[in-house]
TORFI-829053 format. One line per 3 residues: number of its first residue (from 1); for each residue x, y, z of N, C-alpha, C. Coordinates in Angstrom, 2 decimals, decimal comma. Example, Ala and Ser with C-alpha at 12.3 -4.5 7.8 and 13.67 -1.06 7.14 Angstrom:
# TORFI-829053
1> 13,19 -5,69 7,80 12,30 -4,50 7,80 13,20 -3,30 7,80; 12,85 -2,25 7,08 13,67 -1,06 7,14 12,90 0,03 7,87
***
This chain:
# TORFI-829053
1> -1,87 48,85 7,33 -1,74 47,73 8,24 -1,63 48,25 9,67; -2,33 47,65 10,78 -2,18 47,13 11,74 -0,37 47,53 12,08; 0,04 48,72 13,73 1,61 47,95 13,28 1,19 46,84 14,18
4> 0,38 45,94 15,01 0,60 44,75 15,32 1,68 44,06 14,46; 0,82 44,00 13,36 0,64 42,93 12,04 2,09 43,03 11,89; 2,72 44,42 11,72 3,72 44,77 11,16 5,02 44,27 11,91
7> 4,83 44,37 13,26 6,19 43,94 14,05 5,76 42,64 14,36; 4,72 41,82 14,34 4,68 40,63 14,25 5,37 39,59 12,68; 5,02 40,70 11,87 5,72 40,40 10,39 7,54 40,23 10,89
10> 7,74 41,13 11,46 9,30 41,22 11,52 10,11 40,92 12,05; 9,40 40,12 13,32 10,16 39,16 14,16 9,96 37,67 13,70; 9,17 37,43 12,78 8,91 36,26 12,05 9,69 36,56 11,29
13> 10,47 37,77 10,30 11,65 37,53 9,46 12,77 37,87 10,26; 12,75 37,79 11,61 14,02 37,52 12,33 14,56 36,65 12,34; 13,94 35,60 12,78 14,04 34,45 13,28 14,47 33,65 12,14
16> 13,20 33,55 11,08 13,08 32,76 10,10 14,36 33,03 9,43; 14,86 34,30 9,04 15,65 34,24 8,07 17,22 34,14 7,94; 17,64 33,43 9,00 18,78 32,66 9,07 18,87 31,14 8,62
19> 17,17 30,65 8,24 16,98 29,46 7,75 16,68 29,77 6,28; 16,48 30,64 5,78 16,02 31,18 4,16 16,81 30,90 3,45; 18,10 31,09 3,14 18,88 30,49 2,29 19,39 29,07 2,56
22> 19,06 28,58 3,56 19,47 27,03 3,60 18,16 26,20 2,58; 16,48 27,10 3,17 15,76 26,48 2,63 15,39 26,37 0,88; 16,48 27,68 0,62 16,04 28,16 -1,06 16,95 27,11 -1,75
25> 18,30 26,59 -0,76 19,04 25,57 -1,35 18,51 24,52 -1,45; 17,70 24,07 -0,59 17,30 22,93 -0,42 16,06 22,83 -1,49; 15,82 23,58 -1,43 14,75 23,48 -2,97 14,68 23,54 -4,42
28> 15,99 24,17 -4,54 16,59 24,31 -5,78 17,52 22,40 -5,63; 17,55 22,11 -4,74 18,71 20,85 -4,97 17,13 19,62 -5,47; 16,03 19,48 -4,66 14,70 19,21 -5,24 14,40 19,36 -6,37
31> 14,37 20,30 -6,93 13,87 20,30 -7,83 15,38 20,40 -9,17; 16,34 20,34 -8,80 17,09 19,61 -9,70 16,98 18,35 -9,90; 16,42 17,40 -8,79 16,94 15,71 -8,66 15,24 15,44 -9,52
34> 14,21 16,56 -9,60 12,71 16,09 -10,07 13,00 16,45 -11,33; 13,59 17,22 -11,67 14,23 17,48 -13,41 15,06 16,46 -14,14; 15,89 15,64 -13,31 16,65 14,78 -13,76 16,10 13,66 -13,99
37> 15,24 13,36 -12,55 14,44 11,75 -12,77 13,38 12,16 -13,82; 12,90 12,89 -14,38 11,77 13,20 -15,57 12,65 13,20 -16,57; 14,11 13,67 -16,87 14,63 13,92 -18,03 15,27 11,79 -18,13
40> 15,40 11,40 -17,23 16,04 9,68 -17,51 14,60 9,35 -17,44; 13,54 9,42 -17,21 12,46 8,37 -16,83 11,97 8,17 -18,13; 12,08 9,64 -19,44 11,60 9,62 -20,63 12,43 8,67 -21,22
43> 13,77 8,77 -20,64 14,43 7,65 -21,75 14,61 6,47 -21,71; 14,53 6,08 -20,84 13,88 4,76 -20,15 13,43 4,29 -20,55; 11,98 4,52 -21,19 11,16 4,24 -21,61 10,87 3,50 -23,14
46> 10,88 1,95 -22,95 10,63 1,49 -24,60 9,62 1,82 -25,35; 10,29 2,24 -26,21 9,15 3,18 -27,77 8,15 2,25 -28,19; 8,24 0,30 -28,18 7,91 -0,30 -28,66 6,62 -1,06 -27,92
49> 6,63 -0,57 -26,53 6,54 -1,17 -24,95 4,42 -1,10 -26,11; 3,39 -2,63 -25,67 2,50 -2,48 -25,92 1,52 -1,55 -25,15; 0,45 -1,17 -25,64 -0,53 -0,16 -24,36 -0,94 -0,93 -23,41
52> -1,33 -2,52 -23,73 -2,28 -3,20 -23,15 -1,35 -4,67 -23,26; -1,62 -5,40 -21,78 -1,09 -6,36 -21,59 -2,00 -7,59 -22,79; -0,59 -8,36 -23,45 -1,70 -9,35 -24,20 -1,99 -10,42 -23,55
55> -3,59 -11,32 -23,99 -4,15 -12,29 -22,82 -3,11 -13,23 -22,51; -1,87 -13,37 -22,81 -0,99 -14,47 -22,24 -0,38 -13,71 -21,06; -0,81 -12,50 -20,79 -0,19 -11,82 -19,95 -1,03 -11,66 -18,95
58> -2,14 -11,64 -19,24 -3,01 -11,26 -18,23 -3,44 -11,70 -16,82; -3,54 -10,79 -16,27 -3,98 -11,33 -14,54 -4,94 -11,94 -14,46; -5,40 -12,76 -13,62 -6,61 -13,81 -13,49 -7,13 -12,56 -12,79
61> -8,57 -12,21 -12,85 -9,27 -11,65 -11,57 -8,79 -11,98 -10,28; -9,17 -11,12 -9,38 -9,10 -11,67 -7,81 -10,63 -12,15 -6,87; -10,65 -13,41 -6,43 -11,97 -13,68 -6,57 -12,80 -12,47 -5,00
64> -13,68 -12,06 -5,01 -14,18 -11,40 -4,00 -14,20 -11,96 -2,69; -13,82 -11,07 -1,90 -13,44 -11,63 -0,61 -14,68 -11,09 0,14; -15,07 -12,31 0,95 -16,20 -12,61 2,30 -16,44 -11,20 2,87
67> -17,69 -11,05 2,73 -18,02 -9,78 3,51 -18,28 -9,85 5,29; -17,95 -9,04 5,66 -18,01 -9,44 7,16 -18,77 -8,15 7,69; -19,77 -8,90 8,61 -20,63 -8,04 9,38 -20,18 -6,69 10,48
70> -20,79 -5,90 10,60 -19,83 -4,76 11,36 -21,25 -4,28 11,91; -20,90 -4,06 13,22 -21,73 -3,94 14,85 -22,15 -2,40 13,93; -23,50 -1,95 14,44 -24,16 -0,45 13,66 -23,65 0,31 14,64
73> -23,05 1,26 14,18 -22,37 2,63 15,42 -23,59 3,09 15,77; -22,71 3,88 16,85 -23,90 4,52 18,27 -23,83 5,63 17,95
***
């Protein structure tokens, strides 16, 4: 390497790394709260729940809405 590269490397872990362990916390606390909502979201979930809404359930279509003219770009 370059020492450019090298003392440019090391004033970037100057700086940065008084924020490194705030940020490793902060990611570990993430990805605890994405472990938890996946571990309740499974249970949540009714075993019985159908795949497909039945036709008393069903949405009417939405009827298509008016197309509107648009000026040709320059």
């Amino acid at each position: 390497m370059e020492w450019g590269v090298v003392a440019i490397i090391a004033v970037a872990v100057v700086l940065a790394g008084s924020k490194l362990p705030q940020l490793a916390r902060n990611v570990g606390r993430a990805q605890g709260e994405f472990k938890k909502g996946i571990r309740e979201g499974a249970v949540d979930e009714p075993e019985s729940a159908p795949a497909t809404p039945s036709s008393a359930q069903a949405v009417p279509p939405v009827p298509d809405q008016p197309k509107t003219e648009q000026p040709p770009a320059e």
